[in-house]
N, C-alpha and C positions, 0 to 999 in steps of 0.2 A: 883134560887137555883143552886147553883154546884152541878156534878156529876162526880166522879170518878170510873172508868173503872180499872179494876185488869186486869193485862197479860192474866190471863188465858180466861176470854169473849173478849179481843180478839184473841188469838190464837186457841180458840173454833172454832171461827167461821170460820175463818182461814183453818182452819184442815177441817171442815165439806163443806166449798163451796169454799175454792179455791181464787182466782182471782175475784170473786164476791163476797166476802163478804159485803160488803157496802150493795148487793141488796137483804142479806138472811132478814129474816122478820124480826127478835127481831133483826136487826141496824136499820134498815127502821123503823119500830115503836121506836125505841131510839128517832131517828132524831125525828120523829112528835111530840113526847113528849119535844124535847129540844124545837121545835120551838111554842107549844101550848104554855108553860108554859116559854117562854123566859129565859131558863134555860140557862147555858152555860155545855159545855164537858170541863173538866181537864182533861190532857193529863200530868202525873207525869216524869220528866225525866228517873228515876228509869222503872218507865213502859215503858217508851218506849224504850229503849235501851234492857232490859229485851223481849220483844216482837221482837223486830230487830234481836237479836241473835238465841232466837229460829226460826224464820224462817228463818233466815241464816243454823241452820243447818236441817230442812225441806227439803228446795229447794236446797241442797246441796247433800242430800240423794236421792232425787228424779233424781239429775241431775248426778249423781255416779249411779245410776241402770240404767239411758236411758243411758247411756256410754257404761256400759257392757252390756246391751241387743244389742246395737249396733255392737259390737265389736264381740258376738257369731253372729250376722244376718250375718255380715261380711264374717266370716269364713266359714260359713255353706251356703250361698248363691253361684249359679254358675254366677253370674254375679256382676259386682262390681259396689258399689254403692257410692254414694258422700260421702263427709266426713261428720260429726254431724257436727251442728254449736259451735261455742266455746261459751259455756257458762260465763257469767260475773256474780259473786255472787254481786259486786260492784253494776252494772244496777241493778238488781233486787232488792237490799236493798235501791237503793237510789229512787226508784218508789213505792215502798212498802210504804216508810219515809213520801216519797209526800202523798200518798196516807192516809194514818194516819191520816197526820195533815191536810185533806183538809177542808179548810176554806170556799170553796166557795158551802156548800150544805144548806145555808140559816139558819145558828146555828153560836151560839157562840160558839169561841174553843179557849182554851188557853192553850198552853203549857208550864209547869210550869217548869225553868229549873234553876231557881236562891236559890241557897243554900249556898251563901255565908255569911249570917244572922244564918246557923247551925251550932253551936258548938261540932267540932269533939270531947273535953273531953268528953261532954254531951251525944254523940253518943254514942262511947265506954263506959260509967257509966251506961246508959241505957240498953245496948246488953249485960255488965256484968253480973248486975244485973235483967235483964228480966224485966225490967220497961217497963213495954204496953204505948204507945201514949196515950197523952189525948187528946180526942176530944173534939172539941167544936163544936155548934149546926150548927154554919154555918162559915167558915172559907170563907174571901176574898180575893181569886189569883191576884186579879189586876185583867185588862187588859192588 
């Protein structure tokens, strides 16, 4: 069985642990479940890029308030201190990225990034018109 992952479970979890989220429970029970039931993770380009920006602007916020907390300790402090390390929004999205898509935790993952088979009239006909996706019971990403 495939399993598709909406931004928002992972940005959940994201938001709630951090740096860890791979080792909060419900991904941990995910995994076990991919790997009881030899499932595979889909990983949608739309989501992931979707997921990439919001914690681009996360850890962009976060690294803009350690800047200026930094910067009032500065002024207010009688002795002077190093400089803050320079933040790289880059490093951190491209570790995140890895991070996402890692293959190596004993699960199928595939990241589905090939939409050249989607017909952009069809796109716009359907966002015109508010036409829902149809599903079907089990749809095959490849490998």
């Amino acid at each position: 069985m495939d399993i598709i992952l909406d931004t928002n479970v992972y940005y959940g979890l994201v938001q709630k642990e951090g740096c860890g989220f791979t080792n909060a429970n419900a991904y941990v029970q995910l995994i076990a479940y991919l790997r009881q039931t030899n499932s595979r993770l889909v990983i949608l380009e739309p989501v992931l890029q979707e997921i990439l920006a919001r914690y681009s602007d996360l850890v962009s916020l976060s690294a803009k308030k350690a800047s200026d907390a930094w910067k009032t300790l500065q002024h207010d402090s009688m002795t002077t201190k190093k400089d803050l390390p320079e933040f790289r929004i880059e490093n951190e999205l491209a570790v995140f990225r890895t991070k996402i898509l890692d293959r190596a935790s004993g699960f199928a993952l595939i990241h589905y990034n090939d939409y050249f088979s989607v017909s952009v009239e069809e796109l716009v006909r359907r966002g015109v018109f508010r036409i829902e996706p149809q599903m079907s019971r089990e749809r095959n990403f490849g490998t």
